[in-house]
KOLKE-681351 format. One record per residue (C-alpha): y, x, z; residue in three letters. Coordinates in steps of 0.25 Angstrom, whole numbers, padded with zeros to 4 digits, always signed. Example, Ala and Ser with C-alpha at 12.3 -4.5 7.8 and 13.67 -1.06 7.14 Angstrom:
-0018+0049+0031Ala;-0004+0055+0029Ser;
***
This chain:
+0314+0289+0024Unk;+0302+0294+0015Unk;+0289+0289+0014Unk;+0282+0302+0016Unk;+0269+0294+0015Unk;+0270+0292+0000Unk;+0277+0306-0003Unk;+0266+0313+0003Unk;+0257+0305-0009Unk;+0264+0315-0020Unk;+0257+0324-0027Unk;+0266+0334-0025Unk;+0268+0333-0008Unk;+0257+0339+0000Unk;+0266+0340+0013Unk;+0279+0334+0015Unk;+0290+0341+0027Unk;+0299+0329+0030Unk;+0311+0328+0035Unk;+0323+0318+0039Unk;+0334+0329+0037Unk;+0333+0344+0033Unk;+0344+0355+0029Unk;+0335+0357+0017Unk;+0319+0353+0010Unk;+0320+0366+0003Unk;+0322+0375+0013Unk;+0313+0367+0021Unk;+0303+0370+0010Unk;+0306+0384+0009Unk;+0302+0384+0024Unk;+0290+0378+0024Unk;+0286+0385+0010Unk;+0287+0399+0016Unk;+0274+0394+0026Unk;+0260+0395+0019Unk;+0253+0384+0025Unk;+0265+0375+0020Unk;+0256+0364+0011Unk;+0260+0362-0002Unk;+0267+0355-0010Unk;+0277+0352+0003Unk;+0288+0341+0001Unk;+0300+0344+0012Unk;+0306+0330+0012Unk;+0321+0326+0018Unk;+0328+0313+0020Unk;+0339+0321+0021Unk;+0343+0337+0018Unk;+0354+0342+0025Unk;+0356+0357+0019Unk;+0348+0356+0005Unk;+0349+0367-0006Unk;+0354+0368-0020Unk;+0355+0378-0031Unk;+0362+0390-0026Unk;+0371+0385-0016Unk;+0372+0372-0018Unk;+0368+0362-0007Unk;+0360+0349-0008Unk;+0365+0338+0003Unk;+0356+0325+0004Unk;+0360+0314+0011Unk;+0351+0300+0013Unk;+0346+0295+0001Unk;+0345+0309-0006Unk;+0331+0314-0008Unk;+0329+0331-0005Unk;+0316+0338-0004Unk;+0308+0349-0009Unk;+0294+0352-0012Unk;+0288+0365-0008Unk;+0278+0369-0020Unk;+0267+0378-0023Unk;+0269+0386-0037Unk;+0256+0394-0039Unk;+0261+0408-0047Unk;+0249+0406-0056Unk;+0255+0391-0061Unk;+0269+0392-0057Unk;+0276+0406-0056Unk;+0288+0408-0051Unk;+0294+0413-0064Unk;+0293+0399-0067Unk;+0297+0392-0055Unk;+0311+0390-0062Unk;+0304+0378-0068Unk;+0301+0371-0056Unk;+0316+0365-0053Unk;+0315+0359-0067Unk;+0303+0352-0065Unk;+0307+0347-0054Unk;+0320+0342-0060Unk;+0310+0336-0071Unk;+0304+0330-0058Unk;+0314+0323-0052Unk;+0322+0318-0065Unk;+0308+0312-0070Unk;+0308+0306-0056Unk;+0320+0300-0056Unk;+0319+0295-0069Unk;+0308+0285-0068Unk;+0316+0281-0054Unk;+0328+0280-0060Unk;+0325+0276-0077Unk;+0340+0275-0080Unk;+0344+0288-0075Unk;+0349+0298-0082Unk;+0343+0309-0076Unk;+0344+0325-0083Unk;+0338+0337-0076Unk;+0349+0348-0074Unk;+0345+0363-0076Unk;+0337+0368-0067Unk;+0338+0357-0055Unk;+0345+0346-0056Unk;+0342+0330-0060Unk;+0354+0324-0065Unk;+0357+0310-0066Unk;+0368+0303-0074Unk;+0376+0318-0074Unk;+0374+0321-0061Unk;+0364+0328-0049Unk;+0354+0318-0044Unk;+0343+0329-0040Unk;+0345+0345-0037Unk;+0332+0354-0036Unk;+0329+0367-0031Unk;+0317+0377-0033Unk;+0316+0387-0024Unk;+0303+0397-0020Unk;+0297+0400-0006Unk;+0300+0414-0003Unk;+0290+0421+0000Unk;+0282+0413-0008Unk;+0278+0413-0025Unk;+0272+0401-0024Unk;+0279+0391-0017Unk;+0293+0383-0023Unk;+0302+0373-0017Unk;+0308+0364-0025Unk;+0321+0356-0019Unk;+0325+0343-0025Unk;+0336+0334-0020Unk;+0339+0319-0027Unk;+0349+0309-0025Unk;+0343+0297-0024Unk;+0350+0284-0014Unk;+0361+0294-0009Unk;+0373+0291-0013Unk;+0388+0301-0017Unk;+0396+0294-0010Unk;+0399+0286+0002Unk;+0412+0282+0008Unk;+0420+0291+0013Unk;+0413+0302+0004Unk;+0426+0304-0005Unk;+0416+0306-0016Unk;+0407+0317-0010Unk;+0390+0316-0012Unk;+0383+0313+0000Unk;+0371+0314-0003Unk;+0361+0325-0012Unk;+0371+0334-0019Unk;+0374+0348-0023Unk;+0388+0353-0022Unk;+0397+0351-0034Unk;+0385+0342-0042Unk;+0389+0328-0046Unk;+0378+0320-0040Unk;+0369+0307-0041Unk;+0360+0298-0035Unk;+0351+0288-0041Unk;+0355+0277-0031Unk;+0370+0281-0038Unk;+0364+0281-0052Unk;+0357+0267-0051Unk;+0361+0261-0037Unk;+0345+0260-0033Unk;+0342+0266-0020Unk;+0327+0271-0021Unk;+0316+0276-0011Unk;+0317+0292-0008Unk;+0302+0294-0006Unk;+0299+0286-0019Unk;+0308+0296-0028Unk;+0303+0307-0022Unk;+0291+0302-0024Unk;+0293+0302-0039Unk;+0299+0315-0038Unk;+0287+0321-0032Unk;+0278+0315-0042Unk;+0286+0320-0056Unk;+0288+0333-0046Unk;+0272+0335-0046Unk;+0270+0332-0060Unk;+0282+0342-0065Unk;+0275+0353-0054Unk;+0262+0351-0060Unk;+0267+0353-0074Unk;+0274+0366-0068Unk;+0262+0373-0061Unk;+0254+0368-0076Unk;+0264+0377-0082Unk;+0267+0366-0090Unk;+0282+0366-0089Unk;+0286+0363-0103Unk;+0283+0348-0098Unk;+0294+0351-0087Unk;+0304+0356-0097Unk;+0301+0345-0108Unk;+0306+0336-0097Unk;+0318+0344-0092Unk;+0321+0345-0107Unk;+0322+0330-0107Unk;+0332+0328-0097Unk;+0340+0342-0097Unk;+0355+0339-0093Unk;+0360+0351-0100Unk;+0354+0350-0114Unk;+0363+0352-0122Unk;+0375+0354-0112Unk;+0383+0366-0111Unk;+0380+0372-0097Unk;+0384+0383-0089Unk;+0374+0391-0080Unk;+0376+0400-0069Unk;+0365+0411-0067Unk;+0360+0419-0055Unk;+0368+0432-0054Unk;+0381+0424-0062Unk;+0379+0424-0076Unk;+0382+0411-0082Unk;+0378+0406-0094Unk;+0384+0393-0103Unk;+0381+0388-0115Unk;+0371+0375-0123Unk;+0361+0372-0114Unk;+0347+0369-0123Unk;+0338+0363-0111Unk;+0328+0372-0106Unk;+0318+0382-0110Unk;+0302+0380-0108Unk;+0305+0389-0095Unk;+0315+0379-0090Unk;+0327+0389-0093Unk;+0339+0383-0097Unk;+0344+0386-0112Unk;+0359+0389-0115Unk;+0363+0392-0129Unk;+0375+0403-0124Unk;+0384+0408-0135Unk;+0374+0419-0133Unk;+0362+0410-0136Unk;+0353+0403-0129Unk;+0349+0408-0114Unk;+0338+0402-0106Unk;+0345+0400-0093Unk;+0334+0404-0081Unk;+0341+0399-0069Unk;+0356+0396-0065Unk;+0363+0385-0062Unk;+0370+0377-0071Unk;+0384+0376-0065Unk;+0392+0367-0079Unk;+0385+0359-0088Unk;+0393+0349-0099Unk;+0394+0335-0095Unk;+0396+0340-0080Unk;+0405+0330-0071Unk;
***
């Protein structure tokens, strides 16, 4: 169970929606966004999410032990335009890789364009950044980690039971190191480097954001492949990111700054 008494001391939480079970916190989020006396910033909180969304169709099962919640956040055009609300999946990857960093010291942990943690080669964290319709000033931000739950259990045959995404190799921190640890005090953690990456975001200071994606890019230096809205693909020498967070891939073609997509083969993948 949580301990929503000392969540609620986060800078970033001004009202928390608690639930044991829930299909999913984002569409919960999405819900409760679309009201205007909602107070802000919400947390939607779960100890366990039954129907939880991905990237395009992908799902994202969580299963005891696995943390899943999204924020519901006010972007004020003025300070954080939607032109720019790209940026905020990255922060937040930033955010929760920072985060688990200082929990786990001796983890390798990479941020994968544009919302996934890795750790040791593989999915610990998945993020989504979706906007309120309706609305131009209010975001939902989606994150998911696998902290104490475990891939398999017996009689699984080798199949993830907890956090994953269908087709990802995933981790959890208690698999990395065998330490099981306290949910409300990583998520705690992850609020805390969430607010200070928000800030730096509505300060429009994101070159501080991209400094430390650039740090711990997984696919510097990789050849990638990347799927684009209507189906154009582009491959090539992936060169980190850009100071607006787009992706750049030296093509044969030259270099392309990659806005959005998803990166579907990446070398050194299982």
């Amino acid at each position: 169970m949580f301990d929503l008494a000392r969540i609620e001391g986060c800078g970033l939480v001004a009202r928390i929606d608690y639930h044991e079970a829930i299909g999913s916190t984002s569409d919960r989020a999405l819900e409760l966004g679309a009201t205007e006396e909602t107070k802000l910033p919400l947390l939607v909180l779960a100890e366990r999410q039954t129907a939880g969304r991905g990237r395009g169709t992908n799902r994202w099962w969580s299963d005891e032990g696995a943390l899943t919640f999204s924020l519901l956040l006010e972007a004020p055009a003025e300070r954080l335009p939607p032109t720019r609300w790209p940026e905020v999946a990255l922060a937040a990857g930033v955010a929760v890789s920072d985060a688990l960093r200082a929990l786990a010291p001796r983890a390798e942990l990479h941020v994968k364009w544009p919302n996934d943690v890795y750790l040791a080669g593989r999915k610990v964290c998945g993020i989504l950044s979706e906007s309120v319709p309706g609305w131009r000033d209010r975001l939902v931000v989606g994150i998911g980690v696998n902290v104490n739950n475990r891939g398999q259990r017996p009689g699984d045959r080798g199949q993830w039971t907890g956090a994953r995404e269908q087709g990802v190799s995933a981790m959890s921190l208690v698999e990395h190191d065998g330490v099981a640890r306290d949910l409300t005090t990583v998520l705690i953690a992850v609020l805390d480097e969430m607010d200070r990456r928000w800030s730096d975001l509505l300060a429009g200071e994101f070159e501080k954001v991209a400094t430390a994606y650039r740090a711990s890019c997984l696919l510097t230096n990789k050849m990638v492949t990347i799927e684009q809205p209507g189906g154009s693909v582009v491959a090539g020498l992936c060169a980190g990111i850009d100071d607006a967070g787009r992706l750049r891939v030296q093509t044969e073609r030259g270099e392309v700054a990659v806005l959005s997509g998803t990166v579907v083969a990446w070398e050194g993948r299982d």
